[in-house]
C-alpha positions as CSV (number, residue, x, y, z in Angstrom):
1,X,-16.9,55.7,-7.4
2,X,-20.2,55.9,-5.0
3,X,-20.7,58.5,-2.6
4,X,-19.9,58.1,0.8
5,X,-23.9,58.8,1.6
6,X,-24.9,56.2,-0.7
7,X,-26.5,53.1,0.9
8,X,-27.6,49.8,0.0
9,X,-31.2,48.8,0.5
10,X,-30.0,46.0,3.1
11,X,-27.9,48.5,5.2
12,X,-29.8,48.6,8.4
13,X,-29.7,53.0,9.3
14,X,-33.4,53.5,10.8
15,X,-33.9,53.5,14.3
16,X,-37.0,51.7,14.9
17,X,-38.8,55.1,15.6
18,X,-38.1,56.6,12.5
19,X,-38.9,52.8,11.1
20,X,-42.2,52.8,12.3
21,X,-42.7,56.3,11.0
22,X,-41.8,55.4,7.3
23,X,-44.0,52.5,7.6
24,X,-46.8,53.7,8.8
25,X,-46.7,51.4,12.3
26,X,-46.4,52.1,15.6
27,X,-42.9,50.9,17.2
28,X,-44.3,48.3,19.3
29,X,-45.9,46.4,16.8
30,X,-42.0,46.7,14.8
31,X,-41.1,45.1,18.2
32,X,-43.7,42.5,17.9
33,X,-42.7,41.4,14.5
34,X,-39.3,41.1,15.4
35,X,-40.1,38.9,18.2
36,X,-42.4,36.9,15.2
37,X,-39.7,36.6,12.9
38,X,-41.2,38.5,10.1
39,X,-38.5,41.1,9.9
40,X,-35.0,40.8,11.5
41,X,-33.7,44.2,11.9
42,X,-29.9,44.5,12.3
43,X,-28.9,45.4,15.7
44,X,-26.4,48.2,16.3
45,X,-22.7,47.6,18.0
46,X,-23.1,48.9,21.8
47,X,-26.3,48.2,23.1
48,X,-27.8,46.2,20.3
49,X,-30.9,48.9,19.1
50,X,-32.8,47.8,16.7
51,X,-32.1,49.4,12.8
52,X,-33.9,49.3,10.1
53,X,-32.7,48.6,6.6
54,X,-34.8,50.4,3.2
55,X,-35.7,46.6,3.0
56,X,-36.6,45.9,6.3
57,X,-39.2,49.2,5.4
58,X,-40.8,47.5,2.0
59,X,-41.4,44.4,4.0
60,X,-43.4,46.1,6.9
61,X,-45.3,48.0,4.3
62,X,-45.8,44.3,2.4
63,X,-47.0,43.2,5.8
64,X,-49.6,45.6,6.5
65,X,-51.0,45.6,3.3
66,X,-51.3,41.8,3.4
67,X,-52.8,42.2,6.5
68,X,-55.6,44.7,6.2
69,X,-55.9,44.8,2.6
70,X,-55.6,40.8,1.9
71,X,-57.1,39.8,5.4
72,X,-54.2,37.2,5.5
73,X,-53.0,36.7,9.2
74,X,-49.9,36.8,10.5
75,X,-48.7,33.3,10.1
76,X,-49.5,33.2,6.5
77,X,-47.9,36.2,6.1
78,X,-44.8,34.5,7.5
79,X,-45.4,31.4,5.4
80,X,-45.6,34.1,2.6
81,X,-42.7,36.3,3.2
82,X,-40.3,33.0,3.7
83,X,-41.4,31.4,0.2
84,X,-41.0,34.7,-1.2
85,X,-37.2,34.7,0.7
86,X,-36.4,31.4,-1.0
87,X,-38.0,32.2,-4.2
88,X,-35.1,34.8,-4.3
89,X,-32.4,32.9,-3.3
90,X,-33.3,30.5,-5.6
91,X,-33.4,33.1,-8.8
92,X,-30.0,34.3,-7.4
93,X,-28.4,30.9,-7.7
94,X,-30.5,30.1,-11.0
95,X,-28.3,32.9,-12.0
96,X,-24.8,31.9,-10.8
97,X,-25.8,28.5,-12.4
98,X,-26.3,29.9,-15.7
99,X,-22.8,31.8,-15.9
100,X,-21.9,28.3,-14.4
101,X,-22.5,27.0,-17.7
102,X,-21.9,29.6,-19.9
103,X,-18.3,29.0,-18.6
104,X,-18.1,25.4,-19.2
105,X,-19.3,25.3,-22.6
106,X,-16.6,28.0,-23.2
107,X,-14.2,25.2,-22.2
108,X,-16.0,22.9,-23.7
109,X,-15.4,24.3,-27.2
110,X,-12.1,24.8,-26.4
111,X,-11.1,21.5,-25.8
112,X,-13.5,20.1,-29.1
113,X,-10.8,22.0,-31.1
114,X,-7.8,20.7,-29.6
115,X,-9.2,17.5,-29.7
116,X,-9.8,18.2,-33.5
117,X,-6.3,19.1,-33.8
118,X,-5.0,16.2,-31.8
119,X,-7.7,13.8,-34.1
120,X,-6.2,15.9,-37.5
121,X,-2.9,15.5,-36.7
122,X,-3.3,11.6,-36.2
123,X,-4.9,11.2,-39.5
124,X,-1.7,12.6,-41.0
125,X,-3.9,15.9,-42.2
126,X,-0.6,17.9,-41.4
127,X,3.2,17.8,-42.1
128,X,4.3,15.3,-38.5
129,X,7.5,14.8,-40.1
130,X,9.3,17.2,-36.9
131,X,7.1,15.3,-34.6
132,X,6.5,19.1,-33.3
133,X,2.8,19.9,-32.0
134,X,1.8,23.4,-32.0
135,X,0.7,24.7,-28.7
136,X,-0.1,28.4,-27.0
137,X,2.4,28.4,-24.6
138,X,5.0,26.3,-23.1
139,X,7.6,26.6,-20.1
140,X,11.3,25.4,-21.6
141,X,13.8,23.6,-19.1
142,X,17.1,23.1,-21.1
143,X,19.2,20.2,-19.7
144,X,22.9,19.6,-21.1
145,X,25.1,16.8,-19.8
146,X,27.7,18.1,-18.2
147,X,30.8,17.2,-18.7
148,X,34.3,16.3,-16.3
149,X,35.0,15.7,-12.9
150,X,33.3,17.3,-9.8
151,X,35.6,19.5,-8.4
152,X,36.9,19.9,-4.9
153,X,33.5,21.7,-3.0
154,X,31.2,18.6,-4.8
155,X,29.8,20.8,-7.3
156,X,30.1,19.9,-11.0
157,X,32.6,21.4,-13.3
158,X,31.0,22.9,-16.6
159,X,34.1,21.8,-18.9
160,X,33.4,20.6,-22.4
């Protein structure tokens, strides 16, 4: 069970001063690159302040460093951060694919051996004299004629 004070990196907790503290940035330029679209802070229920997830943090400090480290401006570094997004997104679904197909080629070889079965019992490789097919599991309806007149409310009589 997790702790009640456990957090996700993507929950946004940080008000943007505390933000800009952990990032090293003044809040107005946290303001700027919100308006820029290279973070998207989540916004709180009331009046809609800005907060800051542990993410939100990495990718200011990837910012900066891309900035005054790489010289790389700040629309590159938008062109950057959204390949980088997508890149992501497509490793996550890479990944759902892949149990995608792990799954399928589970029922894959399950239906190669019944068709086995099915192909062995044509060939007469088994005793077919019951015209019975083993199966896993079956749902039984017995029917039994029934037998005499209806009786007075319409409903059958079960006399033999």
């Amino acid at each position: 069970m997790t702790s009640p004070y456990e957090h996700s990196d993507d929950l946004p907790v940080y008000v943007i001063s505390v933000a800009a503290e952990l990032s090293g940035m003044h809040p107005q330029t946290l303001r700027a690159y919100d308006r820029l679209g290279l973070v998207t802070p989540g916004r709180s229920q009331g009046k809609g302040h800005r907060r800051y997830s542990m993410r939100d943090i990495l990718a200011l400090r990837e910012i900066q460093r891309l900035s005054q480290e790489e010289g790389v401006n700040l629309s590159g570094i938008k062109l950057i951060l959204d390949q980088l997004r997508e890149l992501e997104q497509a490793r996550r679904l890479i990944t759902e694919l892949h149990a995608e197909v792990a799954q399928l080629r589970v029922e894959l070889e399950s239906t190669r051996a019944v068709a086995a079965r099915l192909a062995e019992l044509r060939r007469g490789g088994t005793d077919t004299r019951s015209g019975l097919v083993p199966v896993r599991s079956a749902r039984v309806a017995a029917w039994e004629p029934m037998t005499g007149q209806p009786s007075e409310t319409g409903q059958p009589r079960g006399d033999k």
